[in-house]
C-alpha positions in Angstrom: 67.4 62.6 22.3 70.5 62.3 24.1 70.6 60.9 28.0 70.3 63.9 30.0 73.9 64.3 32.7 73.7 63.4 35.7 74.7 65.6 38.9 74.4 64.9 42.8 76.4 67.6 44.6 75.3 71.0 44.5 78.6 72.3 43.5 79.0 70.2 40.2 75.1 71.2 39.5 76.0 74.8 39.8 79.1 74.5 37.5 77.4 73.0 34.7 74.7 76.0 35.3 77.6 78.6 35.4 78.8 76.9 32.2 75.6 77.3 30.0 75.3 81.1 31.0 78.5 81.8 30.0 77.7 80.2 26.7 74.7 82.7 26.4 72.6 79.8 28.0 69.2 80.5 29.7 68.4 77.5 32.0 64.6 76.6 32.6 64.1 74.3 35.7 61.2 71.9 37.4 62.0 70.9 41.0 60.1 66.8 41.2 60.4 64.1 44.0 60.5 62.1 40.5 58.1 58.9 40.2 57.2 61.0 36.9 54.3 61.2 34.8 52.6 62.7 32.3 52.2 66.3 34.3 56.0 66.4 34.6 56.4 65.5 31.1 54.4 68.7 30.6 56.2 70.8 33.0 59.1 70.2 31.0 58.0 70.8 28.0 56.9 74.3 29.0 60.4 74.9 30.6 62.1 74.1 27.3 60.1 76.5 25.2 61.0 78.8 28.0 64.8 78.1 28.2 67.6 77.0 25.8 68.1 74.4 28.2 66.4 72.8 31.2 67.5 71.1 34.3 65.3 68.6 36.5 65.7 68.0 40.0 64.8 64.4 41.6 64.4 64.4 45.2 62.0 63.2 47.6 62.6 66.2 50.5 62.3 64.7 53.8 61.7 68.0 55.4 58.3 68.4 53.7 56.7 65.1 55.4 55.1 65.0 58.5 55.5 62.3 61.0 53.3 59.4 59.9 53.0 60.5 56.3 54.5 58.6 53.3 57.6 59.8 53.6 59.6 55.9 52.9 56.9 54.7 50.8 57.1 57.2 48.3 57.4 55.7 44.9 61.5 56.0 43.8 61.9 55.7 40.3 65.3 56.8 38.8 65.9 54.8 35.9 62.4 55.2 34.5 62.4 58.9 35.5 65.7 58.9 33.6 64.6 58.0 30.7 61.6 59.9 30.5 63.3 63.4 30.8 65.6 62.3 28.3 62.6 62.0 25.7 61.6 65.7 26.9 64.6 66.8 26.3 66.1 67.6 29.7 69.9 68.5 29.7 70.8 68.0 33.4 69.3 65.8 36.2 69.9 67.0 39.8 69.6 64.2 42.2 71.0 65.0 45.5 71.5 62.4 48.5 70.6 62.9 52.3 74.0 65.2 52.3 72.2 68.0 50.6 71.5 69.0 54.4 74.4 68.9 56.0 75.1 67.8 59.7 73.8 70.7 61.6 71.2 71.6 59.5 69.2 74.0 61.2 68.4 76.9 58.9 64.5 77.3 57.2 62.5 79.5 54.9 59.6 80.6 56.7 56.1 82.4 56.3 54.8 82.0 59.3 51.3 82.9 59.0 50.5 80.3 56.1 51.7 77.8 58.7 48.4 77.6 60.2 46.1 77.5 56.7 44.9 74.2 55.0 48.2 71.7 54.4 50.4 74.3 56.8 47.5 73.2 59.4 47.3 69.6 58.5 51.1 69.0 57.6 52.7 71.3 60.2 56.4 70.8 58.3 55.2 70.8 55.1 55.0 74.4 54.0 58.3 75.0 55.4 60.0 71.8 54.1 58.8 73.2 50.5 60.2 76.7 51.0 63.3 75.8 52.4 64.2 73.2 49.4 63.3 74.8 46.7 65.7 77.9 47.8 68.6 75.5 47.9 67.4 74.2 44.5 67.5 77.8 43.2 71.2 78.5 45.0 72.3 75.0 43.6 70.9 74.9 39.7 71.1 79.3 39.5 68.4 78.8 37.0 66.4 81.9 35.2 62.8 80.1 34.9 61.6 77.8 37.3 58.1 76.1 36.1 56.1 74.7 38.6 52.4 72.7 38.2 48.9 74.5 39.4 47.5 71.0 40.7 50.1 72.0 44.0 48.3 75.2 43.9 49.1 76.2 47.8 52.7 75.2 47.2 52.6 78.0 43.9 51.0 80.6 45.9 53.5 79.9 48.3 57.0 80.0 46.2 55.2 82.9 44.3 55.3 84.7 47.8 58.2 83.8 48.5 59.9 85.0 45.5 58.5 88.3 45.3 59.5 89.4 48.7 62.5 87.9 48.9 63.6 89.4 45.5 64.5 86.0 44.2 66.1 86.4 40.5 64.1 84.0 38.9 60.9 83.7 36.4 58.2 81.6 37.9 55.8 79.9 35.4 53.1 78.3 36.8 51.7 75.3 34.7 47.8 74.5 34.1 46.9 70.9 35.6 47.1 68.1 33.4 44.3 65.1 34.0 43.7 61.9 32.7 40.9 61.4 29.7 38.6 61.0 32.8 39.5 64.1 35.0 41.2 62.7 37.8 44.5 65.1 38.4 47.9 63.2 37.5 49.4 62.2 40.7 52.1 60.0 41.8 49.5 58.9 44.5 47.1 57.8 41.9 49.2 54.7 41.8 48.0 53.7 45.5 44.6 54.0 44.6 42.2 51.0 44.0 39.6 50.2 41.1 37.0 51.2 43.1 38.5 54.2 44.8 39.9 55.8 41.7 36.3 55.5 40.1 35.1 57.8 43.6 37.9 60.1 43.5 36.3 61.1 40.2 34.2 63.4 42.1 36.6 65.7 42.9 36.9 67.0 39.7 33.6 67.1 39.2 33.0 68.4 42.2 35.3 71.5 41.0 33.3 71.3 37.6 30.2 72.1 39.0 31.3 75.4 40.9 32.8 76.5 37.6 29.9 75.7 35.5 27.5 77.8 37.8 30.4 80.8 38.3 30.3 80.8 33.8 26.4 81.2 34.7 27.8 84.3 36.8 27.6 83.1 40.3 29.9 84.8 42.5 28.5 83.7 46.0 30.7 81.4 47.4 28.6 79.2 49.0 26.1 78.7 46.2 29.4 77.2 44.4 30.6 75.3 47.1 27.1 73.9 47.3 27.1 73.3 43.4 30.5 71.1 44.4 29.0 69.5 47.6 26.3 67.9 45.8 28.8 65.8 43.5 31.0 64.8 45.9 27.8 63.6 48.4 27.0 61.5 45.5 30.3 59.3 46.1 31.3 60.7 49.0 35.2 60.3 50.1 36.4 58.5 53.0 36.9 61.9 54.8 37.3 65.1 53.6 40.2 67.3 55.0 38.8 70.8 53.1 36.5 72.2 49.9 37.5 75.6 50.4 37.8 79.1 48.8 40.9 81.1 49.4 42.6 84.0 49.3 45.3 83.3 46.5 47.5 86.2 48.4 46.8 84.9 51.7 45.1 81.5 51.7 42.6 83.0 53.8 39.2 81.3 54.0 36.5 83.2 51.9 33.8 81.1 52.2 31.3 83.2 54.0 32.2 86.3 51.9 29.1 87.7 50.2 30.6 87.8 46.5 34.4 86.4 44.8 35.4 90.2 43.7 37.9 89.7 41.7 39.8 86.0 42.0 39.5 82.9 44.4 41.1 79.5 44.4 38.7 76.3 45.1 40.8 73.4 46.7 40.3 70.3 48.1 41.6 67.1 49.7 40.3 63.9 50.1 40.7 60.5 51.2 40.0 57.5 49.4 41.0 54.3 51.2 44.3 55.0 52.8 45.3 57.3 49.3 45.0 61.2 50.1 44.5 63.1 47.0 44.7 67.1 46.1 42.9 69.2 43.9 41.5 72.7 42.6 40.3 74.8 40.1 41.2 79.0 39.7 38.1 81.2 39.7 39.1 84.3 38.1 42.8 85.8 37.3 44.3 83.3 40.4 47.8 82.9 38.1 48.1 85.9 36.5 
């Protein structure tokens, strides 16, 4: 497959998005920080049967790290994420530079309450930082599905609010998680992780496994699935655990105490395994319908 182009400022992405719609063009898009894998590979793929074409964006958005995360050490990989959205077939790479927020920037896309809830609490920035880039990723590429991965599920519950009630003209698709043959989530982070770590971080998915197996049984209590879960991960217990939670997937309200899941609940969690913090969670119920 051809190279995909190649664009840095906003105004020569938007062009080359004008251009394909007035060829009769729908554009799919997948915002990344690149350092891509095989969970972007599959974000694309879903964007192109989606889209007659499909743009990428690689940026690593300082505005979504909080002080003392891993902001500079984030893995930057532009030639080998180059070439691996040219063999899914990506048309157009977006890769702005520290200018896409001008001198002055002041301006953010906030809901305020989420603030407060899991990451919003632990990464005060970070909900924020994700809102307010993605919206100038939508003004810049003008693109008519966006297709974004469940294994950032509080990030999709987020833009998904955000695009309803701002009346954003755009499709959101939201991707199942891909894992590895063993279940561990595909993460740039998994990189950081050593031998021995990444064999304990298995027990997050297993973790979520368990819940699920007894809610197929027909458990709805919360806590007798987030006991099912607790008794994995004591097994080979994290470092520390920042939350293994039911929320709200409207609200990201806590539901643990509730006497029954009524309709749909999400099940996250994050860990730490050495100095490597990982994400993940599993949908109880219609959570991405």
């Amino acid at each position: 497959m051809p190279e995909p182009i190649v664009f840095q400022t906003a105004s020569e992405m938007r062009a080359w998005s004008r251009a394909q719609h007035l060829s009769g063009k729908r554009i799919g898009f997948v915002p990344t920080m690149g350092a891509l894998h095989d969970g972007h590979a599959s974000l694309f793929r879903k964007a192109r049967e989606l889209s007659d074409a499909v743009a990428i964006s690689i940026f690593v958005n300082p505005t979504q790290f909080g002080p003392g995360e891993d902001f500079e050490k984030y893995p930057r990989t532009l030639v080998a994420d180059l070439e691996i959205a040219g063999k899914q077939g990506v048309a157009a790479v977006f890769t702005p530079g520290p200018a896409f927020y001008p001198q002055g920037y002041r301006a953010q896309v906030v809901i305020p309450e989420w603030n407060h809830l899991w990451e919003g609490a632990l990464r005060p920035v970070h909900f924020d930082g994700v809102a307010s880039v993605v919206t100038k990723l939508f003004h810049s590429v003008e693109c008519d599905v966006a297709v974004f991965g469940q294994k950032d599920a509080q990030q999709a519950l987020l833009l998904r609010r955000m695009v309803r009630d701002l009346d954003f003209a755009v499709q959101l698709v939201i991707a199942p998680i891909v894992r590895e043959a063993d279940g561990l989530a595909l993460s740039s982070r998994n990189r950081y992780l050593s031998s021995t770590d990444r064999m304990r971080a298995l027990s997050l998915s297993r973790a979520l496994l368990a819940a699920a197996v007894r809610w197929e049984a027909g458990e709805r209590s919360p806590r007798a699935l987030l006991e099912a879960g607790r008794q994995i991960l004591s097994q080979t217990p994290p470092d520390a655990i920042d939350y293994f939670s039911f929320v709200d997937p409207d609200t990201l309200a806590c539901i643990d105490d509730a006497p029954n899941i009524e309709t749909s609940a999400l099940l996250t969690v994050a860990a730490r395994y050495g100095s490597t913090r990982l994400i993940d969670n599993k949908a109880f119920g219609p959570v991405w319908d």
